[in-house]
Biopython code that builds the backbone (N, CA, C, O; Angstrom):
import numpy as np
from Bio.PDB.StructureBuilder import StructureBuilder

atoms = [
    (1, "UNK", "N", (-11.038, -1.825, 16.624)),
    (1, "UNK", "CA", (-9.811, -2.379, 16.095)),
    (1, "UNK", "C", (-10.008, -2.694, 14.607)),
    (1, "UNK", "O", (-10.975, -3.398, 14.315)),
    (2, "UNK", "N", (-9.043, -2.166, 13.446)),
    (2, "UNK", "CA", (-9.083, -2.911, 12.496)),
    (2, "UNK", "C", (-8.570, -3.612, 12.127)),
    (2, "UNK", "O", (-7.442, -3.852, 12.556)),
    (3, "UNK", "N", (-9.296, -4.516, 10.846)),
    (3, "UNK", "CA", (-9.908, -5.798, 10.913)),
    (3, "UNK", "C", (-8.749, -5.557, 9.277)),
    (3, "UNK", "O", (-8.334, -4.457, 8.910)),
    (4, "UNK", "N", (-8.466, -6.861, 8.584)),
    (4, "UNK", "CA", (-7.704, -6.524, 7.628)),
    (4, "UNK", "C", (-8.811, -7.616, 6.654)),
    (4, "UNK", "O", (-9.831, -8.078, 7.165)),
    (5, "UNK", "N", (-8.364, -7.944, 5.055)),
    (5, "UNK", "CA", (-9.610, -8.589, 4.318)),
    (5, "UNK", "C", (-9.688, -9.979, 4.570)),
    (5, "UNK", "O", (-10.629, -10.624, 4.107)),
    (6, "UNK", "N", (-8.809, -10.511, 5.250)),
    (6, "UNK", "CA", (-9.069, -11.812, 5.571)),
    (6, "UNK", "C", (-10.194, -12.056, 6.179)),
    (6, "UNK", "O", (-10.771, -13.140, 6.089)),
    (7, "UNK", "N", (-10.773, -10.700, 7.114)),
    (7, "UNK", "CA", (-11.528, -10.744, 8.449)),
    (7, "UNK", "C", (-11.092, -11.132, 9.927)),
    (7, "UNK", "O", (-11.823, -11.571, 10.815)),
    (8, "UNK", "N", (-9.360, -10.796, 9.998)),
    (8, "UNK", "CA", (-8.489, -11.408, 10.985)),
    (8, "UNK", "C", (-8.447, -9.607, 11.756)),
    (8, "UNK", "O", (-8.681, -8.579, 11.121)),
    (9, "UNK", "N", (-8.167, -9.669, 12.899)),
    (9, "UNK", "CA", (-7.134, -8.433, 13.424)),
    (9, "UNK", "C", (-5.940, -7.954, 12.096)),
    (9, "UNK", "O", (-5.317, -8.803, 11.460)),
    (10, "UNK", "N", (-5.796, -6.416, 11.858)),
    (10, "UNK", "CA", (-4.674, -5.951, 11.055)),
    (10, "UNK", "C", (-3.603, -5.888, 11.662)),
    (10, "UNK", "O", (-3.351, -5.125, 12.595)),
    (11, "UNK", "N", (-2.558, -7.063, 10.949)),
    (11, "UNK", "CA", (-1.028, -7.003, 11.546)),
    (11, "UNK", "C", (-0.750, -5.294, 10.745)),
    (11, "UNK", "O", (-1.372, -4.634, 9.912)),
    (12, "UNK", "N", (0.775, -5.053, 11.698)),
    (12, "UNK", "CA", (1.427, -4.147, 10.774)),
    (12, "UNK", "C", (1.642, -4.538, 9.170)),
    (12, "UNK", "O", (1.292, -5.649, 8.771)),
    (13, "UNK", "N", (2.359, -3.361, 8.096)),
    (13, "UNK", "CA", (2.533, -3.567, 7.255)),
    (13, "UNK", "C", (4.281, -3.550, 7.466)),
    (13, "UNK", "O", (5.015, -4.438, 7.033)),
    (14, "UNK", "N", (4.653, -2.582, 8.073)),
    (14, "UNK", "CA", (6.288, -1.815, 8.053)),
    (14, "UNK", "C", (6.610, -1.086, 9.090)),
    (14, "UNK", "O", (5.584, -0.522, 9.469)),
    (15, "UNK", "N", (7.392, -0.841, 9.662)),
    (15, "UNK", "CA", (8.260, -0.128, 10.513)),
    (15, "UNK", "C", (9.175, 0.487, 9.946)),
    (15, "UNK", "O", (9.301, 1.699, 10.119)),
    (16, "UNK", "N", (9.923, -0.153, 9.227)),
    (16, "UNK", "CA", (11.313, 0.239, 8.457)),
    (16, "UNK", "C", (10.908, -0.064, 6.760)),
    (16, "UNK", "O", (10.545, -1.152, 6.313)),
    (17, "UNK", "N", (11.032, 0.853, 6.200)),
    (17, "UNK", "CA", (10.285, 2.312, 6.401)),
    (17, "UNK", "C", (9.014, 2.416, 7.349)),
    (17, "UNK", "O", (8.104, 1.589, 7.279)),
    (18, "UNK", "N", (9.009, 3.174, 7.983)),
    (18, "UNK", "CA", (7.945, 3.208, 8.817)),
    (18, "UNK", "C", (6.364, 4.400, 7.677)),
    (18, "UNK", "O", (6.221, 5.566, 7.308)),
    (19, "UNK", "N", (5.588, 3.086, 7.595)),
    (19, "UNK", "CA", (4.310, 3.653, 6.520)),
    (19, "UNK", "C", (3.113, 3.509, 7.322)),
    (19, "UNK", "O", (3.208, 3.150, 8.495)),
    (20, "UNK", "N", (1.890, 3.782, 6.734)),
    (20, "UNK", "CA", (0.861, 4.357, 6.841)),
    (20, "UNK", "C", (0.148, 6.068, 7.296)),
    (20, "UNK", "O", (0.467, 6.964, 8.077)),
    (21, "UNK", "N", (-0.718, 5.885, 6.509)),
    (21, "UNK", "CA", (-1.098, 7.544, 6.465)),
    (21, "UNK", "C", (-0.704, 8.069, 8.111)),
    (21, "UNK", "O", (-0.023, 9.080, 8.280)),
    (22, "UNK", "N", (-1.155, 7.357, 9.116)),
    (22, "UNK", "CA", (-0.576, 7.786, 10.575)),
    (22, "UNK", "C", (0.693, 7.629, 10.492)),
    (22, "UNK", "O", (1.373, 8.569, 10.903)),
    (23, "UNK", "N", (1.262, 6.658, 10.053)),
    (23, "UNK", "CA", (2.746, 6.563, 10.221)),
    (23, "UNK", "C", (3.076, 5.853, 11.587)),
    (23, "UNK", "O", (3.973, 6.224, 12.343)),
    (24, "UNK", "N", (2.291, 4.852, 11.792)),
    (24, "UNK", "CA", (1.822, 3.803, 12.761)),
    (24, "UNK", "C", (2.329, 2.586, 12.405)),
    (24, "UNK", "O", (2.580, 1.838, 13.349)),
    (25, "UNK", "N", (2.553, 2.172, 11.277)),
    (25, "UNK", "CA", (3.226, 0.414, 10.794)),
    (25, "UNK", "C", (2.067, -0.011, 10.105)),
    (25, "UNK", "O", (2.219, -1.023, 9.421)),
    (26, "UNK", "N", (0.861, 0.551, 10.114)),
    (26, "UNK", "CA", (-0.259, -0.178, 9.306)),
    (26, "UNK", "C", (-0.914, 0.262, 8.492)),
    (26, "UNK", "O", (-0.517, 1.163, 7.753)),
    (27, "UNK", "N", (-2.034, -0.242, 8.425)),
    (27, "UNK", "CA", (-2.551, 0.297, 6.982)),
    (27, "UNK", "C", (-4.351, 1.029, 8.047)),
    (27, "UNK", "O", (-5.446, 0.469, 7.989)),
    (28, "UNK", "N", (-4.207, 1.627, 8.424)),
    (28, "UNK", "CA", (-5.253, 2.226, 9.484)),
    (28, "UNK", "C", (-5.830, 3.432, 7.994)),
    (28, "UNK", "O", (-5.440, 3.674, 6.851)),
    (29, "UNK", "N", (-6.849, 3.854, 8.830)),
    (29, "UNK", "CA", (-7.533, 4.949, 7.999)),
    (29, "UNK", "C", (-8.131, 5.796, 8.835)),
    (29, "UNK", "O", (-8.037, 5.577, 10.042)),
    (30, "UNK", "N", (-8.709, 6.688, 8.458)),
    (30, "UNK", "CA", (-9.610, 7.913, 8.556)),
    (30, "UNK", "C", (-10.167, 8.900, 7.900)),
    (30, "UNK", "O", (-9.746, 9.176, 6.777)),
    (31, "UNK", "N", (-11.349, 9.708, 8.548)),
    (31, "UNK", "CA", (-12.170, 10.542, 7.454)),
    (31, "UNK", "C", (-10.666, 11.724, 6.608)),
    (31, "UNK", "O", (-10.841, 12.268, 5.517)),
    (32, "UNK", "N", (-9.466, 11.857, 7.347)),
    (32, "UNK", "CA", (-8.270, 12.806, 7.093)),
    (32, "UNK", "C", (-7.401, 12.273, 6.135)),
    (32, "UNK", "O", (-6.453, 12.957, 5.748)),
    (33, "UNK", "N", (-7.628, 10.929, 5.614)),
    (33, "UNK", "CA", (-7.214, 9.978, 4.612)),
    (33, "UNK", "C", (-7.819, 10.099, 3.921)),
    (33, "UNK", "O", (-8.855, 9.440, 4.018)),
    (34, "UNK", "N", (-7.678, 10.941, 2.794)),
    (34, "UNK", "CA", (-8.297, 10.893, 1.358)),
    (34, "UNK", "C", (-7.731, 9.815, 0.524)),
    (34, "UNK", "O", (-8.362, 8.939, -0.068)),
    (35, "UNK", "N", (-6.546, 9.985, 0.555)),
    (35, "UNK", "CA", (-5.974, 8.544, -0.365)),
    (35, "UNK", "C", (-6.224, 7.590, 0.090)),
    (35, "UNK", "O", (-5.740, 6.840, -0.758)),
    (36, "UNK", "N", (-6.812, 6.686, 1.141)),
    (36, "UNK", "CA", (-7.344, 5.857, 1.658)),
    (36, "UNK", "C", (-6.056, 4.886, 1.360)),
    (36, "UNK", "O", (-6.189, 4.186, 0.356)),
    (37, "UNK", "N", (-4.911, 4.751, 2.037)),
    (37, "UNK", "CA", (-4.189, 4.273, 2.112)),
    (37, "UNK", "C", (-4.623, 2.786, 3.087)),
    (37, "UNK", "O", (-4.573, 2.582, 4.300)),
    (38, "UNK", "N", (-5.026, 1.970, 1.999)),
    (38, "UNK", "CA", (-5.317, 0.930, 2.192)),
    (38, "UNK", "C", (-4.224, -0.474, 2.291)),
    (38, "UNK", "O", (-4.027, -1.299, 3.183)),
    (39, "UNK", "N", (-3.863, -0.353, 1.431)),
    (39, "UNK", "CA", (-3.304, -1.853, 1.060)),
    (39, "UNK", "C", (-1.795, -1.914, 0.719)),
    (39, "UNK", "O", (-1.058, -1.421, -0.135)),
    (40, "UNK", "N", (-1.677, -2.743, 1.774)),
    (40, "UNK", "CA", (-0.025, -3.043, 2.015)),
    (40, "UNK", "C", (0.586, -3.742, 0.868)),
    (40, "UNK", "O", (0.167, -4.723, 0.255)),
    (41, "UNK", "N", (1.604, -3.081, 0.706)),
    (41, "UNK", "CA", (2.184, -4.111, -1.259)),
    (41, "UNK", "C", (3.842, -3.911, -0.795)),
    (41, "UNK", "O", (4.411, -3.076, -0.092)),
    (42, "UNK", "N", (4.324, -5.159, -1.589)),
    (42, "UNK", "CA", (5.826, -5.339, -1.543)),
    (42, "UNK", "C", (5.911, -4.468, -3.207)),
    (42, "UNK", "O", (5.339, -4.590, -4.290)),
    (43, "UNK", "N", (7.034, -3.522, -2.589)),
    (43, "UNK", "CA", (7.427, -2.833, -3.925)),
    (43, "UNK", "C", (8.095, -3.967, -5.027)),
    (43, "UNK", "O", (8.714, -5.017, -4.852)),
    (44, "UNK", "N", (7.702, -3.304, -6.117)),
    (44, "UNK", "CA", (8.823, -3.877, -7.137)),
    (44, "UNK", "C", (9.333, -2.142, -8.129)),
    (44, "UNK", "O", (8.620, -1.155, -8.314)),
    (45, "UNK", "N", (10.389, -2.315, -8.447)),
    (45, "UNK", "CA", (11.082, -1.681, -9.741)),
    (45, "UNK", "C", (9.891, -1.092, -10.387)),
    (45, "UNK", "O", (9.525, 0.076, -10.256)),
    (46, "UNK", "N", (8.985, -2.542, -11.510)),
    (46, "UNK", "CA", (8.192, -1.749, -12.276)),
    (46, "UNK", "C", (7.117, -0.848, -11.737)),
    (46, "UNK", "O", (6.754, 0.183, -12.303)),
    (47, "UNK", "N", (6.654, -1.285, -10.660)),
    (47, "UNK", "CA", (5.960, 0.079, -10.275)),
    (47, "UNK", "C", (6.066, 1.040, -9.606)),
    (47, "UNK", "O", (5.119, 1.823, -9.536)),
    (48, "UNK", "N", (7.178, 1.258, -8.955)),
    (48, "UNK", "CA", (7.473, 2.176, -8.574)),
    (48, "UNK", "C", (8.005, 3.199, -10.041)),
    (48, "UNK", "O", (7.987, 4.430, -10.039)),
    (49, "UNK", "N", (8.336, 2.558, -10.908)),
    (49, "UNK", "CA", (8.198, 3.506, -11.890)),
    (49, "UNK", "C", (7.344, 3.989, -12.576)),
    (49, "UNK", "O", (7.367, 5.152, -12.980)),
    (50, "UNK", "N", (5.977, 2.708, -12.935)),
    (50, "UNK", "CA", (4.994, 3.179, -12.954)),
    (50, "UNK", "C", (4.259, 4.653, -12.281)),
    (50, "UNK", "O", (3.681, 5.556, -12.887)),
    (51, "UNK", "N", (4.531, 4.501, -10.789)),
    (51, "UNK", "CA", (3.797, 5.502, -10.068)),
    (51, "UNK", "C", (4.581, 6.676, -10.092)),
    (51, "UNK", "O", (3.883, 7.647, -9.799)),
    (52, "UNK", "N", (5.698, 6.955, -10.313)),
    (52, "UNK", "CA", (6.694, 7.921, -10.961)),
    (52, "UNK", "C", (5.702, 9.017, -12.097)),
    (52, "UNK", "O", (5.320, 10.187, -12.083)),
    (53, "UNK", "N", (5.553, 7.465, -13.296)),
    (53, "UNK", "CA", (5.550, 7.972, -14.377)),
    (53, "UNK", "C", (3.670, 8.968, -14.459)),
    (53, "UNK", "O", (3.200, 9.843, -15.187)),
    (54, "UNK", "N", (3.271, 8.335, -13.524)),
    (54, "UNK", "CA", (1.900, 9.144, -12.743)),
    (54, "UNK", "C", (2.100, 9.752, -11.791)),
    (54, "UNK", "O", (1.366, 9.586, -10.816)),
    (55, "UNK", "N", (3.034, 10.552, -11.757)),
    (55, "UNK", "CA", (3.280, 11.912, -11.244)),
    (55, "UNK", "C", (3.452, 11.545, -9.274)),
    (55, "UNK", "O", (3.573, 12.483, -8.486)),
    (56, "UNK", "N", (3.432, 10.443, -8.920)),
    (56, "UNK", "CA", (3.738, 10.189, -7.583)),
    (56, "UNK", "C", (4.896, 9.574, -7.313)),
    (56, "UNK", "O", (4.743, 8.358, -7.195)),
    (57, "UNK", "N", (6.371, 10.073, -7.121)),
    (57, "UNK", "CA", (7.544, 9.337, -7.245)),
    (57, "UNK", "C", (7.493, 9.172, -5.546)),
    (57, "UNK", "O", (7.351, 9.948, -4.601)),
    (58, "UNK", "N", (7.719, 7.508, -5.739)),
    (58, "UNK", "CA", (8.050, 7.325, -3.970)),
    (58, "UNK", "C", (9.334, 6.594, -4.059)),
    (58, "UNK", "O", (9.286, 5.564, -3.386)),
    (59, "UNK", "N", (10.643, 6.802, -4.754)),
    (59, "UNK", "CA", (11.890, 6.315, -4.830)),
    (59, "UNK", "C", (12.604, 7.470, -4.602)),
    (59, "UNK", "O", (13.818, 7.265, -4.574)),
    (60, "UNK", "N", (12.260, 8.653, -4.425)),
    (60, "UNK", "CA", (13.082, 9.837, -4.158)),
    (60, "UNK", "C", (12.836, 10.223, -2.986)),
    (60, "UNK", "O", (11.667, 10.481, -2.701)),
    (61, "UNK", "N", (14.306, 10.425, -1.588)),
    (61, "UNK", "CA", (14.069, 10.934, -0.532)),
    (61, "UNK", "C", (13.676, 11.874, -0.207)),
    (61, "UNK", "O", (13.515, 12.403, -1.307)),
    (62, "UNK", "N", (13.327, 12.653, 0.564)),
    (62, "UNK", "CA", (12.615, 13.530, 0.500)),
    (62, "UNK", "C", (12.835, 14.411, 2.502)),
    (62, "UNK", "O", (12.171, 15.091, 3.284)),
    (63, "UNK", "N", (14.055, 13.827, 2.424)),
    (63, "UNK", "CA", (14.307, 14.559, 4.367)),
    (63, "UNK", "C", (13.406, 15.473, 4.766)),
    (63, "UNK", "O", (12.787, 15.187, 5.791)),
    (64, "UNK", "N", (13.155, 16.523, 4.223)),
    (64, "UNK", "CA", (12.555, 17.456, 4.759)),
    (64, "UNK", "C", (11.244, 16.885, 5.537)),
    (64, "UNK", "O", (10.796, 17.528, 6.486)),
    (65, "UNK", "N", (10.653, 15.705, 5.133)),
    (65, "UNK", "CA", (9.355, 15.308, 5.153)),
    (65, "UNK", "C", (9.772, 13.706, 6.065)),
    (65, "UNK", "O", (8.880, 12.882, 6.266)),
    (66, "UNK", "N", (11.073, 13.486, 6.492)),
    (66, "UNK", "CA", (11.010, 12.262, 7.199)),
    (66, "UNK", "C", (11.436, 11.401, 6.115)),
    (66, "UNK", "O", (12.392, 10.724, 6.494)),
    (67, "UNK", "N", (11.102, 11.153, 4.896)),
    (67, "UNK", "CA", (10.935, 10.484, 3.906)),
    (67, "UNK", "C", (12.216, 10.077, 3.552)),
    (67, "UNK", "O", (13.024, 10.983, 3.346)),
    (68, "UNK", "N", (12.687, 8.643, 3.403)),
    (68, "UNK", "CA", (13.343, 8.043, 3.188)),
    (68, "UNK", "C", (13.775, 7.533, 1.692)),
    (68, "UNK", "O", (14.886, 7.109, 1.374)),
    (69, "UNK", "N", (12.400, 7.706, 0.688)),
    (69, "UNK", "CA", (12.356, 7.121, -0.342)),
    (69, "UNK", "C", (12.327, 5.337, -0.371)),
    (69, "UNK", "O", (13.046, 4.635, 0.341)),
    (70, "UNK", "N", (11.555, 4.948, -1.136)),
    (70, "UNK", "CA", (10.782, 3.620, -1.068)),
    (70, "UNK", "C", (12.052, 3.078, -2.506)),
    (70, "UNK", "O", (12.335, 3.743, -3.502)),
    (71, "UNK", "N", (12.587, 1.696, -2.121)),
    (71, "UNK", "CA", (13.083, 0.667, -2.928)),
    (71, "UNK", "C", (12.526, -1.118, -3.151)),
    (71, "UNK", "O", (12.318, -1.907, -2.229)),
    (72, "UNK", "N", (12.406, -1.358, -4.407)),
    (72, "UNK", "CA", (12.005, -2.620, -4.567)),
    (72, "UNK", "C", (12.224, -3.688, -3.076)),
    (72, "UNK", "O", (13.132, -3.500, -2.267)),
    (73, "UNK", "N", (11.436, -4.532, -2.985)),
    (73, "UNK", "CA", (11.146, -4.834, -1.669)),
    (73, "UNK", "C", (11.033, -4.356, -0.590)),
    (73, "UNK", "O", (11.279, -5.061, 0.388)),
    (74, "UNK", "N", (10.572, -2.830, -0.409)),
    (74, "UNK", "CA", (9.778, -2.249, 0.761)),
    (74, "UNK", "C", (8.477, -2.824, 0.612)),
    (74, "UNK", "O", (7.810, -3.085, -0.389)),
    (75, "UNK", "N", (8.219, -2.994, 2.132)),
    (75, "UNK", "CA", (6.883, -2.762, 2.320)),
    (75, "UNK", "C", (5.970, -1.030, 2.612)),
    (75, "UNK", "O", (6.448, -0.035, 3.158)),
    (76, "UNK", "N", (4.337, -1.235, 1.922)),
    (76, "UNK", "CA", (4.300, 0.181, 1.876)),
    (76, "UNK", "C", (2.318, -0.036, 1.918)),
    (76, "UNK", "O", (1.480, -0.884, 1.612)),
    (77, "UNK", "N", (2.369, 1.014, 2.365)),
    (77, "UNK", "CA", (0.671, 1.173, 2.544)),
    (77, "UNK", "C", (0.348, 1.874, 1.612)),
    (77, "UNK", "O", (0.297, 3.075, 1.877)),
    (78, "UNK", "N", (0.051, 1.514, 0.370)),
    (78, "UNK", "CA", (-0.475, 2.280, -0.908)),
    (78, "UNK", "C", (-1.490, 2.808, -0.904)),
    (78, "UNK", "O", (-2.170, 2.071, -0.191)),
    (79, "UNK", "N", (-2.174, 3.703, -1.253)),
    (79, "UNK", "CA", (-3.317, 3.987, -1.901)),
    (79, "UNK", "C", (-4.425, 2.904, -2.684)),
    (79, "UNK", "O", (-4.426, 2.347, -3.782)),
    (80, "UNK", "N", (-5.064, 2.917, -1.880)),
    (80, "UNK", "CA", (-6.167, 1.919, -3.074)),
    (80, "UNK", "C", (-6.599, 2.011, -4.419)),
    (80, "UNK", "O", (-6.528, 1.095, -5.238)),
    (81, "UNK", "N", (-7.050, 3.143, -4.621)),
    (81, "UNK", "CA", (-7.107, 3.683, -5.797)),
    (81, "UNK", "C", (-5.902, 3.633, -6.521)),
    (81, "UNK", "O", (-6.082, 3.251, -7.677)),
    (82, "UNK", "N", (-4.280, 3.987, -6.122)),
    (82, "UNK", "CA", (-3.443, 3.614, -7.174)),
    (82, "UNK", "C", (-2.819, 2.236, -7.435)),
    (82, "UNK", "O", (-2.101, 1.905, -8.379)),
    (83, "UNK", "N", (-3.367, 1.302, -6.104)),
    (83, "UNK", "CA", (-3.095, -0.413, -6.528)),
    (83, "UNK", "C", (-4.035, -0.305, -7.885)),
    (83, "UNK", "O", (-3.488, -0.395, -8.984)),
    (84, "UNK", "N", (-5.482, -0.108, -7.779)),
    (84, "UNK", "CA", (-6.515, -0.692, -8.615)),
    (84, "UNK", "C", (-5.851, 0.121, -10.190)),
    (84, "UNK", "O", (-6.092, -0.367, -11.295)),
    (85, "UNK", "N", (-5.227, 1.073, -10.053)),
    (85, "UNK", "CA", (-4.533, 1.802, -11.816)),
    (85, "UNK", "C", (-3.388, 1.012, -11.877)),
    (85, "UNK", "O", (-3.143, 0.914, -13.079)),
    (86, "UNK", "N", (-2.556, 0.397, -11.247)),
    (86, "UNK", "CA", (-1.450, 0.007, -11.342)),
    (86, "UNK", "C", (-2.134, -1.813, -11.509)),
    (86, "UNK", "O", (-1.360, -2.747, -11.719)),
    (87, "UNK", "N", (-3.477, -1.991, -11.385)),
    (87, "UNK", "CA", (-3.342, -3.542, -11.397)),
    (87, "UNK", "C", (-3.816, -3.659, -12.499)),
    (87, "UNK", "O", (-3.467, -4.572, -13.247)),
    (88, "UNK", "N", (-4.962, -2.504, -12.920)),
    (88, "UNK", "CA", (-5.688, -2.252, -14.426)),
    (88, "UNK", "C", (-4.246, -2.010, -15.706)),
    (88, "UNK", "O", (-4.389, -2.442, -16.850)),
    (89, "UNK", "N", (-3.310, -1.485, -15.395)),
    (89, "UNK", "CA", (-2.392, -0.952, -16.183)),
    (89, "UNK", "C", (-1.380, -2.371, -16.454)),
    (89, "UNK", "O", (-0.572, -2.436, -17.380)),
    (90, "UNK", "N", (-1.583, -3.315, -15.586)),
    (90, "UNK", "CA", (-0.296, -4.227, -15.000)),
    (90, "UNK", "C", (0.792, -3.994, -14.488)),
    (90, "UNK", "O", (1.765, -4.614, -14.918)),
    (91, "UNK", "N", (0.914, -3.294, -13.710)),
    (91, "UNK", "CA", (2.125, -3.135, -12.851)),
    (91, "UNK", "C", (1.878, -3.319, -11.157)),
    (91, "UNK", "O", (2.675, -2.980, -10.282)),
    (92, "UNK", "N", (0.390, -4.026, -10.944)),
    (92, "UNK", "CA", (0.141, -3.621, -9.222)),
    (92, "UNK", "C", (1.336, -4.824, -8.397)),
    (92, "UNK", "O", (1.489, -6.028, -8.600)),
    (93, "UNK", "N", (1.797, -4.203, -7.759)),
    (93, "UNK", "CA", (2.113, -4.869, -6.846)),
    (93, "UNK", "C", (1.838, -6.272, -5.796)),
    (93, "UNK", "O", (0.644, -6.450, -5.559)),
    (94, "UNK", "N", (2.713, -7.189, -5.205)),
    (94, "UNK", "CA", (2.143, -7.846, -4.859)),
    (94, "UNK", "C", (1.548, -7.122, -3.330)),
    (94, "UNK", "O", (1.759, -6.018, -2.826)),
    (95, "UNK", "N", (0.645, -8.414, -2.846)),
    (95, "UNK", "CA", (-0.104, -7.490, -1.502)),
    (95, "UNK", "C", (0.129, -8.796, -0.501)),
    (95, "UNK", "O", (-0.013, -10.007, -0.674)),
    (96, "UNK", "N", (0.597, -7.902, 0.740)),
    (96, "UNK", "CA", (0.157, -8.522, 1.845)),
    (96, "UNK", "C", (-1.214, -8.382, 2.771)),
    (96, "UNK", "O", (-1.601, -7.453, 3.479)),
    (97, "UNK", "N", (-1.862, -9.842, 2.442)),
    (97, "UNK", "CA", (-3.003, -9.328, 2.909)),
    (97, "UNK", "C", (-3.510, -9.232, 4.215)),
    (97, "UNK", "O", (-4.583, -8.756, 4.585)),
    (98, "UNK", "N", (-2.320, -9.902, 5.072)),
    (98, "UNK", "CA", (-2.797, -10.034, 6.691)),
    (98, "UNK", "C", (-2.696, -8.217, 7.092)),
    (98, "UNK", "O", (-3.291, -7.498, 7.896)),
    (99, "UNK", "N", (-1.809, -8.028, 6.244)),
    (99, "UNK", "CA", (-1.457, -5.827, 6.805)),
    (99, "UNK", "C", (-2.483, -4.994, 5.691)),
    (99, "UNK", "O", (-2.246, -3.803, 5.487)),
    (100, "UNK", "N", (-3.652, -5.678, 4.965)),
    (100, "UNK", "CA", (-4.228, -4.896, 3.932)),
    (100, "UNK", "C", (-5.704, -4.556, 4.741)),
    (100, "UNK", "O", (-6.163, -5.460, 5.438)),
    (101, "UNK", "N", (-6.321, -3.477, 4.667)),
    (101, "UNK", "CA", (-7.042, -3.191, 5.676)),
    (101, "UNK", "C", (-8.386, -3.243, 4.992)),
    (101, "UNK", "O", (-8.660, -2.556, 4.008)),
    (102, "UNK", "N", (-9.396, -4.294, 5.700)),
    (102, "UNK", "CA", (-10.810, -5.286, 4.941)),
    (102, "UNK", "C", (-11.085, -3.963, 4.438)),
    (102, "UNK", "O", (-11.224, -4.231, 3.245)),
    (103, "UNK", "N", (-11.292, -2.471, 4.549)),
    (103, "UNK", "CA", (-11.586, -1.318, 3.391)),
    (103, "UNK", "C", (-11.505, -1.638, 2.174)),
    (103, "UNK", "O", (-12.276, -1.098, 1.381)),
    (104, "UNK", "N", (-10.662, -2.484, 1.774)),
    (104, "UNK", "CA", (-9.999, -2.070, 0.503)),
    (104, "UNK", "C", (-10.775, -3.015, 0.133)),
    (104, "UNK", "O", (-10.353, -3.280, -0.993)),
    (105, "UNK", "N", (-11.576, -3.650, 0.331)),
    (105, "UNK", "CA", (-12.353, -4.735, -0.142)),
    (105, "UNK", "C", (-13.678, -3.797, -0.909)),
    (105, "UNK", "O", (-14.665, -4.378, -1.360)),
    (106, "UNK", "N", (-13.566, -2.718, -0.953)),
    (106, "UNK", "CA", (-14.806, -1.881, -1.395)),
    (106, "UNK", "C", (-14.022, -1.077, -2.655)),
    (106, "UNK", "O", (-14.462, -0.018, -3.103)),
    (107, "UNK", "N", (-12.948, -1.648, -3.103)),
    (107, "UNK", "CA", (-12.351, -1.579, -4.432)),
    (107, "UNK", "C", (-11.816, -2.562, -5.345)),
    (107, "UNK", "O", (-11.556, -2.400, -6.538)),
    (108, "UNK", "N", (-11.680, -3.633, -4.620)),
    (108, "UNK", "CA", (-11.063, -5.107, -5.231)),
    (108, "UNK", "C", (-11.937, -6.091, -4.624)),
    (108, "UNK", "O", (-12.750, -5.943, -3.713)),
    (109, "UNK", "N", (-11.644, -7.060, -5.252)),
    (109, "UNK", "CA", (-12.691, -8.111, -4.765)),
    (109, "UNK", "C", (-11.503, -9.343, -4.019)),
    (109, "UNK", "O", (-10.526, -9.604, -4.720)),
    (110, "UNK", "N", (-11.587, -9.887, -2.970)),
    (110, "UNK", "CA", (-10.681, -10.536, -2.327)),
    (110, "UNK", "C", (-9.868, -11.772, -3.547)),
    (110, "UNK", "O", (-8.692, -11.862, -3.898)),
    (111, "UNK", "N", (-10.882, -12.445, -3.870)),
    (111, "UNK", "CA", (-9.880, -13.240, -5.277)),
    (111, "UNK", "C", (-9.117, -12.742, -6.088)),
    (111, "UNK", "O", (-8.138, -13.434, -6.369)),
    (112, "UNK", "N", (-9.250, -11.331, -6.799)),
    (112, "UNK", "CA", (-8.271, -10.780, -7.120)),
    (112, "UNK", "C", (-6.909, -10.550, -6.314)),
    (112, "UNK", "O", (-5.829, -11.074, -6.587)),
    (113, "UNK", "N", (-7.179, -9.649, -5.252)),
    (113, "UNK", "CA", (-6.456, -9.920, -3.862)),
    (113, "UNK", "C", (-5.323, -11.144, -3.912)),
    (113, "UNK", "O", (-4.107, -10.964, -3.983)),
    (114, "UNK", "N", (-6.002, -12.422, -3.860)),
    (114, "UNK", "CA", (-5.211, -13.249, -3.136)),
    (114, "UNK", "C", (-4.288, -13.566, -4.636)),
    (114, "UNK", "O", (-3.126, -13.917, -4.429)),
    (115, "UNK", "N", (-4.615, -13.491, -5.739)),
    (115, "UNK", "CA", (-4.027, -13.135, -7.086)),
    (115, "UNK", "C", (-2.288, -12.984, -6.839)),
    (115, "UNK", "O", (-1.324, -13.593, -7.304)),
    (116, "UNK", "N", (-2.439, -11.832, -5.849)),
    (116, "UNK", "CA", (-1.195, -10.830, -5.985)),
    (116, "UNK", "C", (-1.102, -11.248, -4.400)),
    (116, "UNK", "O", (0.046, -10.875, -4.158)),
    (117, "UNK", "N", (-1.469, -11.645, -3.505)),
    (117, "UNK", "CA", (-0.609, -12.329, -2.604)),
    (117, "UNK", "C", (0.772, -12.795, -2.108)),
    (117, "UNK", "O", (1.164, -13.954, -2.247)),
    (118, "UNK", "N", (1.479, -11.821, -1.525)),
    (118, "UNK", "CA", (2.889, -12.828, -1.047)),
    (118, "UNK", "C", (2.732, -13.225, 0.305)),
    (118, "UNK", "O", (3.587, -13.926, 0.846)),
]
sb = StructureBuilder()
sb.init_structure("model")
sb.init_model(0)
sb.init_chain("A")
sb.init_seg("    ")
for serial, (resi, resn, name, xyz) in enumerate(atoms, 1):
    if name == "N":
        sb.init_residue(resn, " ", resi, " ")
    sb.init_atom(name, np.array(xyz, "f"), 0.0, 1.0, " ", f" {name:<3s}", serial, name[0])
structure = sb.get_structure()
């Protein structure tokens, strides 16, 4: 079972939109997860434009693919690697950390983490 960075059981992140690389509600992983879709974040505006403006737009639907397109206050299982450019850049998102999966602790350090906490 995974464990999220608190060191608690991982709640979901979302249903509606329904996220994670499985597309399960959480922030789960595997060796088939390259983006290591770690860490659950409440969208905002600026970064979703941010991640636009780095060539990953997640505000545009995308049916063919299920895809709904992501709006300020979704919840969403990001990429770890693009929280840590978006937190270096200032635009990361805040994080929920009960749905952020203890992985991501091998890119951020939990005080930062609780930083960006909602």
């Amino acid at each position: 079972m995974a464990r999220n960075v608190l060191g608690d059981p991982l709640v979901p992140c979302s249903h509606a939109p329904l996220t994670g690389f499985y597309r399960d509600g959480c922030c789960n992983t595997g060796r088939e997860d390259l983006g290591l879709h770690l860490v659950c974040v409440v969208l905002t505006a600026e970064f979703l434009a941010f991640s636009k403006a780095r060539g990953n737009d997640l505000s545009t639907p995308h049916p063919e693919y299920s895809f709904p397109g992501l709006k300020p206050g979704d919840r969403w299982c990001l990429c770890m690697q693009r929280w840590v450019e978006a937190y270096q850049a200032g635009f990361a998102p805040g994080i929920v950390l009960e749905a952020t999966n203890e992985l991501a602790l091998e890119w951020a350090d939990l005080s930062t983490m609780k930083e960006y906490a909602v």
